[in-house]
C-alpha positions in Angstrom: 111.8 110.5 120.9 112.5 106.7 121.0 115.7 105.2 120.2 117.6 104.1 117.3 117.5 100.0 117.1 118.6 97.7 114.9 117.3 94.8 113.6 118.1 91.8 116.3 116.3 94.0 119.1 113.0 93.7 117.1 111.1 91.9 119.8 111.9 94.4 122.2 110.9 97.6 120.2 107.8 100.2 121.2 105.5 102.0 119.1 107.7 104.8 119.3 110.9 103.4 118.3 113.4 104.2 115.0 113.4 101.3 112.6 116.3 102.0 109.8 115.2 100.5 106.4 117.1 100.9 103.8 115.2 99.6 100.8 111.5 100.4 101.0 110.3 103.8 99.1 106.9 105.3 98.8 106.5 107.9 95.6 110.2 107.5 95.2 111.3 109.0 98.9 113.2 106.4 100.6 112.1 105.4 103.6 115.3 105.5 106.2 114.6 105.7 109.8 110.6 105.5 110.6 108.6 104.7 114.0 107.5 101.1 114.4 103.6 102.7 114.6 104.8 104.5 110.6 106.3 101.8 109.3 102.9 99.5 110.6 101.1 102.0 108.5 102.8 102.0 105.6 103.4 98.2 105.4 99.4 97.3 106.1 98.9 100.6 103.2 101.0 98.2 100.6 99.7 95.4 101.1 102.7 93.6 103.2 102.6 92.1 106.9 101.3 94.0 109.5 100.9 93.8 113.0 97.0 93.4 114.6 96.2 92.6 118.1 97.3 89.1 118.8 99.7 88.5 115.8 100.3 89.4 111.8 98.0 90.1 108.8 98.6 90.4 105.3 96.0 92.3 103.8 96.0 90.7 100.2 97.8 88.6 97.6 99.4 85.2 98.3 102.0 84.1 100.4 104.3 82.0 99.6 107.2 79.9 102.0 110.1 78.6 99.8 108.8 80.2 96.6 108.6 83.6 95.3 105.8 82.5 92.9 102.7 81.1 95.4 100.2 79.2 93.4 97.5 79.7 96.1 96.6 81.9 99.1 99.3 80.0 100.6 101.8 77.8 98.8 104.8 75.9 100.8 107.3 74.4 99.0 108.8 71.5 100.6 112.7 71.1 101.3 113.0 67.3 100.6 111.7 64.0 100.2 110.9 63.0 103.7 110.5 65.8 105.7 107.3 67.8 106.8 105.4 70.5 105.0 103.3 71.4 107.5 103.8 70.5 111.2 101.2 70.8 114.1 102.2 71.1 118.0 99.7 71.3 120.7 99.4 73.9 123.6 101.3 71.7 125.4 104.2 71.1 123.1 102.5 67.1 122.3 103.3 66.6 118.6 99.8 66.5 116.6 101.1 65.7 113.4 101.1 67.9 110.1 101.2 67.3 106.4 104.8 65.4 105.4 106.4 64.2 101.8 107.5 60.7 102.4 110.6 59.2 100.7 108.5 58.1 97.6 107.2 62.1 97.1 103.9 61.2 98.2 101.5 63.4 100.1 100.6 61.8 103.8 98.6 62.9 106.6 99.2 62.1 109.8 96.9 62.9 112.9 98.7 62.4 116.0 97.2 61.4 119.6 98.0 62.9 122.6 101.0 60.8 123.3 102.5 61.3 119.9 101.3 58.2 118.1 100.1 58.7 114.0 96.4 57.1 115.1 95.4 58.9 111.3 97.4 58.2 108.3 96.0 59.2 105.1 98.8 58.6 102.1 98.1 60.1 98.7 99.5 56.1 96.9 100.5 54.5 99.9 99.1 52.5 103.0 96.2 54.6 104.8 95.0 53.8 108.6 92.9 54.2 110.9 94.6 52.9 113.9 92.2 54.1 117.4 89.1 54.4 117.8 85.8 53.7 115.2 85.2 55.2 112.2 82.1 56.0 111.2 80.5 56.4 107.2 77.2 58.2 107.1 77.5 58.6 110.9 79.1 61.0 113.5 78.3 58.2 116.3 80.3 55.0 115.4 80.0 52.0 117.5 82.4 49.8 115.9 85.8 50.0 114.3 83.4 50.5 110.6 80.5 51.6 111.4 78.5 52.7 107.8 75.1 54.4 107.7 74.0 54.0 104.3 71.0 56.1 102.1 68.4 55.1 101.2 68.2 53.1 98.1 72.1 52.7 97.6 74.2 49.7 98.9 75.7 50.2 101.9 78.9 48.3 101.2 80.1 47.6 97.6 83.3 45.6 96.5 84.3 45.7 92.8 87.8 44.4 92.2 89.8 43.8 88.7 88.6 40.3 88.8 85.7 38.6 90.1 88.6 36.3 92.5 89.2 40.1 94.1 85.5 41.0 95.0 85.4 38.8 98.1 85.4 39.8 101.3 87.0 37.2 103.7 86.8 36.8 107.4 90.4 34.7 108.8 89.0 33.8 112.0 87.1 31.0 112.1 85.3 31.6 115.1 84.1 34.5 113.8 81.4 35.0 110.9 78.4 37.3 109.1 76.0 38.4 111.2 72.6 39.2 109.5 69.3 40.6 111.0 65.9 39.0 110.4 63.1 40.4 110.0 61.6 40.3 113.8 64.7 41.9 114.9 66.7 38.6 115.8 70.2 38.9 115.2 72.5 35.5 113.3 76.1 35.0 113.2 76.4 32.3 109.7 79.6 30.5 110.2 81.6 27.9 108.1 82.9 24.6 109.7 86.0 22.5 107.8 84.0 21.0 105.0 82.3 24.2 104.3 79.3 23.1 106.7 77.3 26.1 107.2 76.2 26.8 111.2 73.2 29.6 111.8 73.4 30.8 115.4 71.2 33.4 117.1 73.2 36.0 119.1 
């Protein structure tokens, strides 16, 4: 027969152990001092958490962390503005990020790098950002920092602002410009001098 143990030792405990428990009843017989393998049964039986190999189950309804109402298979509610809902860590400790409430009650999403920077921001009214690598649009294999694969018979790039002043798209350095394809495959950067001279170079 296994021993009698009390709640703290729970990590220790064997199949054959005692668990008292003091307010769980089955066809109204309290259940008092039960075998960890028992009290598995009965919990995964009803519906509560039960151990599997490797970690925990719960074999139906919603859980729910901070609420005793879950509006969803799971539903966490948050402590306070600014602090994280969800947090990720890595196999080796690294911070990867997690969903977080920032001050203003918005939703963010941050994607952390291997040394702990937010590289992927994603805020439900706030700022939003890439900030490594290239992103692609319509393409797993970006090879620049916007890299946008469009279909066929749809623009690939469309800018509609409040006012026809906010539909522009503007390029600040000067030495820089739009680069357009011809026809026979020859590539042109069009770039503006002061004056608003137009230059057309092949590149």
């Amino acid at each position: 027969m296994g021993r009698l143990i009390s709640y703290p030792v729970l990590s220790t405990i064997s199949s054959e152990d005692w668990i008292p428990v003091s307010d769980i009843s089955t066809e109204g017989n309290p259940l008092r001092n039960v075998t960890v393998s028992a009290l598995s049964t009965f919990f995964n039986e009803n519906g509560v958490w039960a151990p599997i190999t490797g970690g925990i189950n719960y074999s139906g309804g919603k859980v729910g962390i901070n609420t005793d109402n879950p509006q969803g298979t799971l539903n966490i509610v948050n402590d306070s503005p600014g602090t994280w809902s969800l947090r990720l860590t890595a196999a080796d400790g690294g911070d990867m990020g997690g969903f977080l409430q920032d001050s203003s009650n918005n939703t963010e999403l941050i994607l952390k790098e291997g040394g702990g920077s937010g590289n992927v921001v994603l805020n439900s009214l706030g700022k939003s950002y890439i900030a490594g690598g290239n992103f692609g649009i319509g393409t797993g294999v970006p090879n620049s920092k916007c890299h946008i694969v469009g279909d066929p018979g749809f623009t690939a790039l469309r800018v509609d602002g409040p006012t026809i002043a906010e539909d522009d798209i503007e390029i600040q350095n000067s030495f820089n410009g739009l680069i357009l394809k011809s026809p026979d495959g020859t590539r042109y950067r069009i770039t503006v001098a002061n004056g608003g001279t137009l230059t057309v170079t092949a590149v």
